[in-house]
C-alpha positions as CSV (number, residue, x, y, z in Angstrom):
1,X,97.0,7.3,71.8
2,X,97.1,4.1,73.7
3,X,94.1,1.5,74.7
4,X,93.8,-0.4,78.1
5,X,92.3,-3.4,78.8
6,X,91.6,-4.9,82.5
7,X,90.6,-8.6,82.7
8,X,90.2,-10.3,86.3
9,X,87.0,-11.6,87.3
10,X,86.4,-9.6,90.1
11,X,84.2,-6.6,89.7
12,X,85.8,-4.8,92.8
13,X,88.9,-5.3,91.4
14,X,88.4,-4.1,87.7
15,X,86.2,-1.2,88.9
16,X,88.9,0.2,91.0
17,X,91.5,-0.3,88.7
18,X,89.4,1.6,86.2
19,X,87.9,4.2,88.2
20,X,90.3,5.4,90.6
21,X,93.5,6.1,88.2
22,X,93.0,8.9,86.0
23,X,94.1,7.0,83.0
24,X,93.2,10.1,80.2
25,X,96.7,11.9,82.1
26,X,99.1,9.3,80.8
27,X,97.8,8.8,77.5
28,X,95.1,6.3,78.2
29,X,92.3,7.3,75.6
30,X,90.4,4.0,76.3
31,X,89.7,1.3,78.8
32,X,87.5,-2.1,78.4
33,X,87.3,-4.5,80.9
34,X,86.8,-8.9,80.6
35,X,85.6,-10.9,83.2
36,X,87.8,-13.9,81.8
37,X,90.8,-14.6,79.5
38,X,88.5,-15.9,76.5
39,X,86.6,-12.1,76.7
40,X,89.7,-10.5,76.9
41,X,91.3,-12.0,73.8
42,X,88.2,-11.4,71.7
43,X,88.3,-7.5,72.9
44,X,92.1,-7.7,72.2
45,X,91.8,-8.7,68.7
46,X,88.4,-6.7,67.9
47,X,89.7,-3.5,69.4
48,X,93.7,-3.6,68.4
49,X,94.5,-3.4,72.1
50,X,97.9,-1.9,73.3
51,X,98.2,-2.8,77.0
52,X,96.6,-6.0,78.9
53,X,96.6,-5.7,82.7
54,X,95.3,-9.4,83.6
55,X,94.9,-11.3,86.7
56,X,96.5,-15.1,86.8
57,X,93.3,-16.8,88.1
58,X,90.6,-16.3,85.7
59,X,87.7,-19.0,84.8
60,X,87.1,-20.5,81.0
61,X,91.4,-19.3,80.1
62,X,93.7,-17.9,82.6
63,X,95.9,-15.1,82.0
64,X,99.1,-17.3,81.3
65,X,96.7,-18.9,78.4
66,X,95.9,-15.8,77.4
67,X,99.3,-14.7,77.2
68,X,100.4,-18.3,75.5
69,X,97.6,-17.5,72.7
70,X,98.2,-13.9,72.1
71,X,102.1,-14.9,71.5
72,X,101.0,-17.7,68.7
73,X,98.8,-14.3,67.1
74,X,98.8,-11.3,65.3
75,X,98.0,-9.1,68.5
76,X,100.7,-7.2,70.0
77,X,99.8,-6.2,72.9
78,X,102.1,-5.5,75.9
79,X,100.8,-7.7,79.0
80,X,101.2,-6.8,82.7
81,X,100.2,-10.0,84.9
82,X,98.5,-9.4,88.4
83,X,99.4,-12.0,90.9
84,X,99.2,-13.8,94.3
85,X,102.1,-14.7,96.4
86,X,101.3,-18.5,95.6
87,X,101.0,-17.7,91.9
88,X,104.6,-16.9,91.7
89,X,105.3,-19.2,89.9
90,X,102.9,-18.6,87.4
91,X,104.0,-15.0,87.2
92,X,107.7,-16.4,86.2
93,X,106.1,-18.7,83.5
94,X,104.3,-15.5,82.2
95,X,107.9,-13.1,82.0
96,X,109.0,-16.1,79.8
97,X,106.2,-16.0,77.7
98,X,107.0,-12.4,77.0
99,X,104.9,-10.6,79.8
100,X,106.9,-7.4,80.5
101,X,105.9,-7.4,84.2
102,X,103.9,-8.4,86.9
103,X,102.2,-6.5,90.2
104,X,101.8,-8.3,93.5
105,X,97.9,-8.5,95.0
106,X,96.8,-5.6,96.5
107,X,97.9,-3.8,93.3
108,X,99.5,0.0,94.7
109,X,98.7,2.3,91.8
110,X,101.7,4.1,92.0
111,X,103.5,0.5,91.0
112,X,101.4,0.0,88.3
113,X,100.9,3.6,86.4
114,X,105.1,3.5,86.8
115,X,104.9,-0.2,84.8
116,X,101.8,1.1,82.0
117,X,104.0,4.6,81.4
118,X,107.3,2.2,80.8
119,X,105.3,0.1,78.7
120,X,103.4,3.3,76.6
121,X,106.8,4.7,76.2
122,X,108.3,1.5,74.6
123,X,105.3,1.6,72.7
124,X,106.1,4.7,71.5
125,X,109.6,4.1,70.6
126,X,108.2,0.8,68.4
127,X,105.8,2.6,66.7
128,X,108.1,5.6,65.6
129,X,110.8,2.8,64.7
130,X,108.0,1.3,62.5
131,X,106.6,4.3,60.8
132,X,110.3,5.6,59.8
133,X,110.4,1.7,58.3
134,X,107.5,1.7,56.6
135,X,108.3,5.5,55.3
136,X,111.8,3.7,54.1
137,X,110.4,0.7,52.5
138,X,107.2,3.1,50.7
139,X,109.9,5.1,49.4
140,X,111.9,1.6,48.3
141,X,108.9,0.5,46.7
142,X,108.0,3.7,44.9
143,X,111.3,4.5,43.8
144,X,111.4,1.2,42.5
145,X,108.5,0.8,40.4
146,X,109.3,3.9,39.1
147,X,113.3,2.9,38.3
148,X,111.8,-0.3,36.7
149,X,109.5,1.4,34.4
150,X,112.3,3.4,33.5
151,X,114.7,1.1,32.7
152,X,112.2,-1.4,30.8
153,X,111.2,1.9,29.0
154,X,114.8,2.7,28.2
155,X,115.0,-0.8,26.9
156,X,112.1,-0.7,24.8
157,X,114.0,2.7,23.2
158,X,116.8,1.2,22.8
159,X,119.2,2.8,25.2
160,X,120.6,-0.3,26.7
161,X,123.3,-1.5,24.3
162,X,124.5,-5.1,25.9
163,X,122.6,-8.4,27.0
164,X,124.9,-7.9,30.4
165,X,124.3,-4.4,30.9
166,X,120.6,-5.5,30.4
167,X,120.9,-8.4,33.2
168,X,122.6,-5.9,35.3
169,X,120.5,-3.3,35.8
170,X,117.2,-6.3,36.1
171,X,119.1,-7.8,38.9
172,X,119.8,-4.5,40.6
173,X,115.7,-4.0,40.2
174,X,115.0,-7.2,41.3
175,X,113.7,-8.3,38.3
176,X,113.8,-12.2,37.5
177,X,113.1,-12.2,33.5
178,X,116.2,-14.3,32.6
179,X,114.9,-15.5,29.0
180,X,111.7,-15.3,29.9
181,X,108.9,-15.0,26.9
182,X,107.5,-11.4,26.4
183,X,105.5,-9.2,24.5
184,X,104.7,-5.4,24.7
185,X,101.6,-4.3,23.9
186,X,99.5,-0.8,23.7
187,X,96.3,0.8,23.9
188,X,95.8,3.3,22.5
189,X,92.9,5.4,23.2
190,X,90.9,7.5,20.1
191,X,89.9,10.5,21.4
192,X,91.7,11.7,24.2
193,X,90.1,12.8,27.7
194,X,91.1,16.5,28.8
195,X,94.5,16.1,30.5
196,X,93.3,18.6,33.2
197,X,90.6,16.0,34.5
198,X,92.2,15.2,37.8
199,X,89.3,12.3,38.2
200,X,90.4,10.9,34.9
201,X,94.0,10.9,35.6
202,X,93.6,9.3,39.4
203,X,91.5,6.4,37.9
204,X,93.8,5.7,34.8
205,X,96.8,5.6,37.9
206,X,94.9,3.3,39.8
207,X,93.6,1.5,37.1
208,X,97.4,1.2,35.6
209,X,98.5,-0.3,39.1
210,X,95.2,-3.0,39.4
211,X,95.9,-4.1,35.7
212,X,99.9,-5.2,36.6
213,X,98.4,-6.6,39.4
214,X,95.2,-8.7,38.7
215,X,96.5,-10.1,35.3
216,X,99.7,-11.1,37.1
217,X,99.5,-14.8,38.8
218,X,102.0,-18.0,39.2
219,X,102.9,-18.2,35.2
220,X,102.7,-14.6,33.8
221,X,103.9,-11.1,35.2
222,X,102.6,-7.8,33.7
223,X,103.9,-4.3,34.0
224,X,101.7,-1.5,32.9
225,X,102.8,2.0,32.6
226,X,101.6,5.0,30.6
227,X,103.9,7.7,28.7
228,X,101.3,9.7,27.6
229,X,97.6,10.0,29.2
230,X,95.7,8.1,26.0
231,X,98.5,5.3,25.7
232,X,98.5,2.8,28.3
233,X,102.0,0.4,27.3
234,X,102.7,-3.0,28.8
235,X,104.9,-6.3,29.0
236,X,104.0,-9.5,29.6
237,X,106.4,-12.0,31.3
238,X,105.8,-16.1,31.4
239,X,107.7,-18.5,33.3
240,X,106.4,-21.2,30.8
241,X,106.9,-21.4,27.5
242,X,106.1,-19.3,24.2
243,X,103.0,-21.6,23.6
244,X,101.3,-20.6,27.1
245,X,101.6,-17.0,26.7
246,X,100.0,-17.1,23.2
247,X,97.6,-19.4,24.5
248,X,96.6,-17.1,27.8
249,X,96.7,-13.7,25.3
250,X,92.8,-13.7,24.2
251,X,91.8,-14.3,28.1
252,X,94.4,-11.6,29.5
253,X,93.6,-9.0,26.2
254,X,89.6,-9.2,26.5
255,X,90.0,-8.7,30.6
256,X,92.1,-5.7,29.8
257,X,89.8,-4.6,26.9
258,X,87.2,-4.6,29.4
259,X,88.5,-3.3,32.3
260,X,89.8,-0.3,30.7
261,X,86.5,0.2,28.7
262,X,84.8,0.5,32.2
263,X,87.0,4.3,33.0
264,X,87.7,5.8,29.7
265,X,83.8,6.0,27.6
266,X,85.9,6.0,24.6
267,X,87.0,3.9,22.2
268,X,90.8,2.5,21.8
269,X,93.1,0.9,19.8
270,X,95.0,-2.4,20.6
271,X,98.0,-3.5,19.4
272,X,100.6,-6.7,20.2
273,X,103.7,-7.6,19.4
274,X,104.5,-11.4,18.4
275,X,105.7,-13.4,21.5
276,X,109.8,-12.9,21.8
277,X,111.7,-15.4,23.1
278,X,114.3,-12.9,25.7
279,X,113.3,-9.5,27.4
280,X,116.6,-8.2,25.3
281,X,114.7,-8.4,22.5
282,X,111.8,-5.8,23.8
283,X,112.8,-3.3,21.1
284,X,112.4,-5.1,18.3
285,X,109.3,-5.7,20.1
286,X,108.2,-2.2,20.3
287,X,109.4,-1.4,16.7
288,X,106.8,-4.5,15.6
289,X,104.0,-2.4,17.4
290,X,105.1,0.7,15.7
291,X,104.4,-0.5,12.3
292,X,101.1,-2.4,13.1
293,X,100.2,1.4,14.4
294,X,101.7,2.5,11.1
295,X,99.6,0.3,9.3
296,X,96.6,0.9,11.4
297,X,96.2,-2.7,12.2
298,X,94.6,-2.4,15.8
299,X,93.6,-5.4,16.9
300,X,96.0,-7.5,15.5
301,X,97.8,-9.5,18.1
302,X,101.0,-10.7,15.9
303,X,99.9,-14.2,16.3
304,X,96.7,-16.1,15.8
305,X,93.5,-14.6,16.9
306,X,91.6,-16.9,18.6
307,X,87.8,-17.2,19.2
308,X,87.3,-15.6,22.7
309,X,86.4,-18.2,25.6
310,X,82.6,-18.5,26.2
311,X,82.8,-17.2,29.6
312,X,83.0,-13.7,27.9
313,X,80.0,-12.8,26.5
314,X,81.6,-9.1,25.7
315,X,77.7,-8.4,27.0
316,X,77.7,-6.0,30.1
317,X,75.7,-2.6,31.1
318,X,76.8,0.7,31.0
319,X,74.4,2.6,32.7
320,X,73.8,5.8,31.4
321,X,71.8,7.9,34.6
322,X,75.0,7.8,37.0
323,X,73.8,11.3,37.3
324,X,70.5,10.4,39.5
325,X,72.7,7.5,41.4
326,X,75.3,10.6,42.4
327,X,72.9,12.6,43.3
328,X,71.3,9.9,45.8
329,X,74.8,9.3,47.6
330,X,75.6,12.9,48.0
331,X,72.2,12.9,49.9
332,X,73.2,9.8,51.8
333,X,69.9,8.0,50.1
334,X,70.8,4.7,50.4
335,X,67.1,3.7,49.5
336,X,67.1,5.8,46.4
337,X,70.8,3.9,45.7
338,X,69.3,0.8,46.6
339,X,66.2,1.7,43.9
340,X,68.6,2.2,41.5
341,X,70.5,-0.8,41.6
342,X,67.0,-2.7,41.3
343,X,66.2,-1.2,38.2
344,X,69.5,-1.4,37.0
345,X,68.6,-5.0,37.4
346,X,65.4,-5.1,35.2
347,X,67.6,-2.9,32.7
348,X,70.3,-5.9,32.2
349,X,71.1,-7.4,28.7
350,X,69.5,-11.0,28.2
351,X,72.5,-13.7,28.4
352,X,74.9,-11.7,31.1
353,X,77.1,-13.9,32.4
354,X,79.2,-13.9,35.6
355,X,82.2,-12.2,33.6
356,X,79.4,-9.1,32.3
357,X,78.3,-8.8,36.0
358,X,81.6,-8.3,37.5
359,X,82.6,-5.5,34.7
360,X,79.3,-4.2,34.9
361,X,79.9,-4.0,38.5
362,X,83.3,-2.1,38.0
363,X,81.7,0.2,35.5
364,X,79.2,1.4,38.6
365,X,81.4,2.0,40.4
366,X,84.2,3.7,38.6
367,X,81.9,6.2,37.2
368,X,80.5,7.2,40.3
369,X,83.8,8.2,41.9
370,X,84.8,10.1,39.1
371,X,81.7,12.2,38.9
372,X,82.4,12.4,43.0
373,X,85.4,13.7,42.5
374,X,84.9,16.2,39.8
375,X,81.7,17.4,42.2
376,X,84.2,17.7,44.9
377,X,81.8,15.7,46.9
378,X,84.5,14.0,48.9
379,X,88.5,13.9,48.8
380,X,90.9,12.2,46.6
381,X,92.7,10.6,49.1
382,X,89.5,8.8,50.2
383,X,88.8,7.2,46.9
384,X,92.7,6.8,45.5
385,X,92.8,2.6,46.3
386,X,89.3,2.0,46.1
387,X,89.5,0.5,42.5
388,X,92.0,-1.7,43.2
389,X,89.6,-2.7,46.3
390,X,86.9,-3.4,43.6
391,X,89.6,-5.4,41.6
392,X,90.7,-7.8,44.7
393,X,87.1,-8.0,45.5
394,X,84.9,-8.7,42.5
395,X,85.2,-12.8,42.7
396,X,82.5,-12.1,45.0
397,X,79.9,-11.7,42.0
398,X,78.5,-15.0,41.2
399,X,75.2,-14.3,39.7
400,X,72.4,-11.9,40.2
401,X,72.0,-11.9,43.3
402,X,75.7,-11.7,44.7
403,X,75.5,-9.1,42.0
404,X,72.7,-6.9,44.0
405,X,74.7,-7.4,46.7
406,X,77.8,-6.8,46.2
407,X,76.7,-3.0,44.2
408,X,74.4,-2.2,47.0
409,X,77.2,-2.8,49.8
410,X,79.9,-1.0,48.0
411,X,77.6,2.0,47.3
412,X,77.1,2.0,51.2
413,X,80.9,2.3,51.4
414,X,80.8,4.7,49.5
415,X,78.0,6.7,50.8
416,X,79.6,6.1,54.5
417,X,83.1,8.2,53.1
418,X,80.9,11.2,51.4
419,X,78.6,11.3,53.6
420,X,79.2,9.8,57.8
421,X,78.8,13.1,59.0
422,X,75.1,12.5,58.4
423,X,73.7,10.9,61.3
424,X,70.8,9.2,58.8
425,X,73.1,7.5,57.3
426,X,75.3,6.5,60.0
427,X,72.2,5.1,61.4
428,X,71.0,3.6,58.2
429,X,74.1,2.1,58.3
430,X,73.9,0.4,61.3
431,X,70.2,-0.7,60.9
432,X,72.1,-3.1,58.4
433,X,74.5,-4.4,60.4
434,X,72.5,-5.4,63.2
435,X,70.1,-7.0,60.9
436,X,73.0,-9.2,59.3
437,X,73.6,-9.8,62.9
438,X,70.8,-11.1,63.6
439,X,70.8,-13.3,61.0
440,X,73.7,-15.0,60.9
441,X,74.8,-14.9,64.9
442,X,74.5,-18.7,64.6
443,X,77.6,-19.2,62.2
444,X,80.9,-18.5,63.1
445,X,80.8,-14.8,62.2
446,X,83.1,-12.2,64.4
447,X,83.9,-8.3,64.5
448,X,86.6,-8.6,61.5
449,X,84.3,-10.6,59.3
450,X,81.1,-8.4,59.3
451,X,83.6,-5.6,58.9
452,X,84.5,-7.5,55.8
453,X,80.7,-7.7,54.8
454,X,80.0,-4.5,54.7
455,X,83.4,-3.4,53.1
456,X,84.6,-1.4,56.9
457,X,88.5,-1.8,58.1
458,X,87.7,-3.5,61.7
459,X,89.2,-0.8,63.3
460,X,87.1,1.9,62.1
461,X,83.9,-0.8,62.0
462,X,84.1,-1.5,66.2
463,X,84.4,1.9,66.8
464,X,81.2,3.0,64.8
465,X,79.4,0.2,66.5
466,X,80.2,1.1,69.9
467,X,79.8,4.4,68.9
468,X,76.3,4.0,67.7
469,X,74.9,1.0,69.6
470,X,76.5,1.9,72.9
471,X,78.2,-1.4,73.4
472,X,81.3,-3.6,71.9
473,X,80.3,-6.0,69.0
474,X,81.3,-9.0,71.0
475,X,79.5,-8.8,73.4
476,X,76.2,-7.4,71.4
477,X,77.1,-10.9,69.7
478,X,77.2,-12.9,73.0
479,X,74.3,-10.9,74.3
480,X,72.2,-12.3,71.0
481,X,73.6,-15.9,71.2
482,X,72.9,-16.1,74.9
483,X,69.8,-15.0,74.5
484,X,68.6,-17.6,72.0
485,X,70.1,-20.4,73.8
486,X,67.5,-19.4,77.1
487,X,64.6,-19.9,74.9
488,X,65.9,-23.0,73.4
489,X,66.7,-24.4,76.7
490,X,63.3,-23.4,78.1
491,X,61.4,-24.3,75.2
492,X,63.1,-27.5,73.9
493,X,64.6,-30.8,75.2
494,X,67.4,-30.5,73.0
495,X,70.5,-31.5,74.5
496,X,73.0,-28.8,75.6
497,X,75.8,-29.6,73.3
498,X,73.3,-29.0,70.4
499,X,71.8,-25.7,71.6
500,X,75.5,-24.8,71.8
501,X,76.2,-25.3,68.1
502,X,73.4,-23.7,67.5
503,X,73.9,-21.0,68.7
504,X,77.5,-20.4,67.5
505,X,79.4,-22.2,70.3
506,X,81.5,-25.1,68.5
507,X,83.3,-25.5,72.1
508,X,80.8,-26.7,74.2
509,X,83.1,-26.3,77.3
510,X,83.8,-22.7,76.5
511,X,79.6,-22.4,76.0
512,X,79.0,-23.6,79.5
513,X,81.5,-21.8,81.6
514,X,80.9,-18.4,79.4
515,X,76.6,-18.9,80.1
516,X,77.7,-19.5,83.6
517,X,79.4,-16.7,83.5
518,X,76.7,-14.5,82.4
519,X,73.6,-15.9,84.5
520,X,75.0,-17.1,87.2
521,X,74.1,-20.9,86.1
522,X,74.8,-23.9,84.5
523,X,73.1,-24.4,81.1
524,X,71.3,-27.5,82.9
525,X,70.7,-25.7,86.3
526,X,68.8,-22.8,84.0
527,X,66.8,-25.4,82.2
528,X,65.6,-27.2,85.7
529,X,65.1,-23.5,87.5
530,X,62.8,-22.5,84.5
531,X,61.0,-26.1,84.7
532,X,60.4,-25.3,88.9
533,X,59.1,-22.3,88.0
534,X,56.8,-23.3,85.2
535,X,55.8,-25.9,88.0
C-alpha cells in the first residue's frame, strides 16, 4: 500500500515513532528510518518512498534541504516536517517548498496518524487519477497505431481517392509525412510457421513493434505491420532527401534481414519498391512490389544494390542445442547456463564481428523464450517486452567478452522470471550481486544502477536484496565503503580526502560527517585513536 520513512537523528525519537503507532492499521506496509537528510534521500529514491516524516535539525542535510532536493527530483514523496518552536520559521519555508504539513516537538500521535491518513488518502486519489490516465492514453496509443496501420494500409490499396483526403486523415493520426520520400517493402517468409504457435505469433508481435522502433532515428521513420502471419510489410519515411534513403537501404535491409532471421528458422523473401517522392504515391508503390513478387525477383531493391558495409560480416551463430540450455533454466542451473554460454564461445565462427555478436546474442535469446513458452515453463505476460528489452539493450556487446556477459546476465533474468520461487537460485542470484558489489563499491555505483547490471527494475531489485541479505542496499554499500576506509586510515598515511575518493565519496564533506556519523569519530580522530592504541 503505502511506505514510511522517519529521518531525525535521534534514536529515541525514530524508535518511538516507529514502534509505538501501529502503522500496518492505516495502510503502512513499510517503515525505514535515516539518521540524517543525505540517508533519507538515498532510501527515498532506492525504495520509491510515499510519505517522509523528517525532523528540521538533522546533521550532513537538514530536512528543508532535503525537501529543496527532492522537489528538483523524480521522487514524489509527500513530506511532513517535525519542528521546534524556534524552527518556525523553517517549518514555514518548508509549506512553501511543498511540505503538506508540519507537527510541533513533542509529536502527539493522534496529530500525526490524522496528517499521514490525509496524506495516504490524497495519495490514493493521485494514484487512481493516474492509472485511469494512463488506461486513457494506453488506449490512445493502441487505438492509434492500430488506426495508422489502417489507414496507411488503406492507402497502399487504394482506398483513399484525394491528396487532401490523404493529408487529412495523416494529420488527424498525427502523422508528419508531408512529401516525405518512401518506400514499402515485404518479407515474405517461404514456408510458413503453424498459425496456432502462440510463441511464434507473440515474438513476430514483438519483433514487428522493435523493428518500427530500432530502425527508426532523427532522418528515417519505419512502420511495420503484418496482414498475414508469413508477410511482415513496411514503409520507410526520410526527412532528407531521396539520395539518403537509398543510401541508408543496404544498412536498414541487412539489420532487418537479420533480425527477423533470428525468430522465424526459415527462409524469406524480400522485396522493395523504388524510392517515391510523396506518401500519396504508396500504391503505386505496392503495385511495384507486386510485380517484383510476380516476377520472383526477391531481393531486388528497385534501385542499385550496393555492396553491404564491412561491419556486417552476415557471420553469426545459430546454436542448435537450445534444447540442453532450456532445460538448464527450467532447473534454475545457472552454472550449467553459464557452461553453455562458454562453449558456445569455443563454437563461434572465425571473423565474428561486433554486428554477428549482437544477432547472435538475439538469436539466444529469442529461441529460448519461445521454447519457454511452448513448455509452459513460465507466462506470456512475463516474456511479451523482453525482446524489445534485448533490442534497446544490445549496444552493450562490444566484443567477446561484453558478449559473455551480456548472454550470461540476461539468461539470469531469465532464469529469475521461470524460476524465483527456487530459493537456489534466488540465492545464486544474490551471490552475484554482492560479488559485483564488492568489486566496484569504489565507483560511483547506486541501487538503480546494479539493478541495471543485472537487468532487475530497482523496485523489484531492493526488495530482493533486503529480502535476502536482511538489510537495504545503501547501507550494505556504506557498510562496505566504511569499512575499507578504517583499514586505509589505519594502514596508510594517505590523506583523508584521498581515502574518500577512494572509497566512493567524491564529497569529501559529506564523507566526514556520514563516518562521523557512523563511528562516532572524525576520520582524523579514528586514525590517531588507532595510532594510541597500536602505541
Amino acid at each position: 500500500m503505502y511506505r514510511l520513512l522517519i529521518a531525525d537523528d535521534e534514536p529515541l525519537v525514530k524508535e518511538r515513532l516507529t514502534k509505538t503507532i501501529p502503522w500496518k492499521d492505516f495502510g503502512i506496509t513499510q517503515v525505514l528510518t535515516a539518521a540524517d537528510g543525505k540517508e533519507a534521500l538515498d532510501l527515498a529514491l532506492e525504495h520509491s518512498i510515499d510519505v517522509i516524516i523528517t525532523d528540521i535539525r538533522m546533521p550532513i542535510m537538514n530536512g528543508i534541504e532535503l525537501l529543496e532536493t527532492l522537489a528538483k527530483g523524480s521522487c514524489k514523496a509527500k513530506v511532513i516536517l517535525i519542528s521546534g518552536y524556534a524552527d518556525f520559521q523553517y517549518a514555514q519555508k518548508a509549506l512553501r517548498l511543498g511540505a503538506i504539513d508540519y507537527v510541533m516537538k513533542p509529536v502527539i500521535a493522534d496529530e500525526l496518524i490524522k496528517i499521514v491518513l490525509r496524506i495516504t488518502e490524497m495519495i490514493k486519489q493521485e494514484r487512481e487519477d493516474q492509472q485511469k490516465l494512463h488506461f486513457a492514453n494506453q488506449q490512445i496509443h493502441e487505438n492509434l497505431d492500430v488506426l495508422r496501420k489502417e489507414f496507411f494500409w488503406n492507402t497502399i490499396l487504394g482506398r483513399i481517392n484525394t491528396e487532401d483526403e490523404f493529408y487529412r486523415q495523416a494529420t488527424d493520426l498525427q502523422l508528419s509525412i508531408r512529401n516525405l520520400p518512401c518506400l514499402y517493402f515485404e518479407f515474405t517468409f517461404i514456408k510458413k510457421r503453424p498459425t496456432e504457435s502462440t510463441a511464434y505469433v507473440l515474438l513476430l508481435r514483438s519483433t514487428i513493434e522493435a523493428l518500427s522502433e530500432q530502425i527508426s532515428d532523427r532522418d528515417i521513420k519505419c512502420y511495420c505491420f503484418s496482414v498475414e502471419h508469413d508477410i511482415i510489410s513496411g514503409l520507410l519515411f526520410t526527412r532528407k532527401d531521396i539520395s539518403y534513403l537509398s543510401h541508408r537501404m543496404d544498412d536498414v535491409l541487412i539489420h532487418i534481414r537479420h533480425i527477423l532471421n533470428t525468430i522465424s528458422h526459415y527462409s524469406f523473401q524480400l522485396y522493395m519498391s523504388s524510392v517515391y517522392t510523396s506518401p500519396t504515391h504508396l500504391q503505386l508503390a505496392r503495385e511495384e512490389v507486386l510485380c517484383l513478387k510476380r516476377k520472383n525477383n526477391s531481393f531486388n531493391y528497385g534501385m542499385d544494390t550496393h555492396v553491404p558495409p564491412e561491419e556486417y560480416s552476415l557471420n553469426y551463430y545459430r546454436p542448435d542445442n537450445i534444447d540442453s540450455l532450456t532445460y538448464a533454466i527450467i532447473h534454475g542451473s545457472i552454472a550449467e547456463t553459464t557452461q553453455w554460454v562458454n562453449h558456445t564461445l569455443l563454437n563461434l565462427p572465425s571473423g565474428c564481428v561486433q554486428y554477428d555478436l549482437r544477432m547472435t546474442a538475439f538469436s539466444i535469446i529469442n529461441s529460448v523464450i519461445e521454447h519457454l513458452i511452448e513448455y509452459g515453463a513460465s507466462p506470456q505476460e512475463s516474456f511479451s517486452q523482453l525482446t524489445i528489452v534485448l533490442f534497446t539493450n544490445l549496444d552493450k556487446i562490444q566484443d567477446i567478452p561484453t558478449f559473455r556477459n551480456f548472454l550470461n546476465a540476461i539468461l539470469n533474468v531469465i532464469i529469475s522470471d521461470v524460476r524465483m520461487d527456487n530459493p537456489d537460485t534466488r540465492s545464486s542470484t544474490i551471490t552475484g550481486i554482492l560479488e559485483y558489489t564488492k568489486k566496484h563499491f569504489r565507483e560511483s555505483i547506486t541501487s538503480k544502477t546494479v539493478a541495471e547490471a543485472f537487468y532487475f527494475n530497482p523496485s523489484y531489485f531492493s526488495k530482493l536484496f533486503k529480502n535476502e541479505v536482511g538489510i537495504h542496499f545503501t547501507k550494505y554499500l556504506t557498510n562496505l565503503r566504511l569499512e575499507d576506509a578504517k583499514k586505509a586510515l589505519e594502514n596508510t598515511n594517505d590523506k583523508i580526502a584521498n581515502i574518500a575518493r577512494a572509497t566512493g565519496y567524491e564529497d569529501i564533506q559529506y564523507f566526514v560527517k556520514l563516518f562521523k556519523n557512523h563511528t562516532g569519530l572524525t576520520p582524523s580522530q579514528y586514525r590517531e585513536s588507532k595510532r594510541l592504541n597500536i602505541g
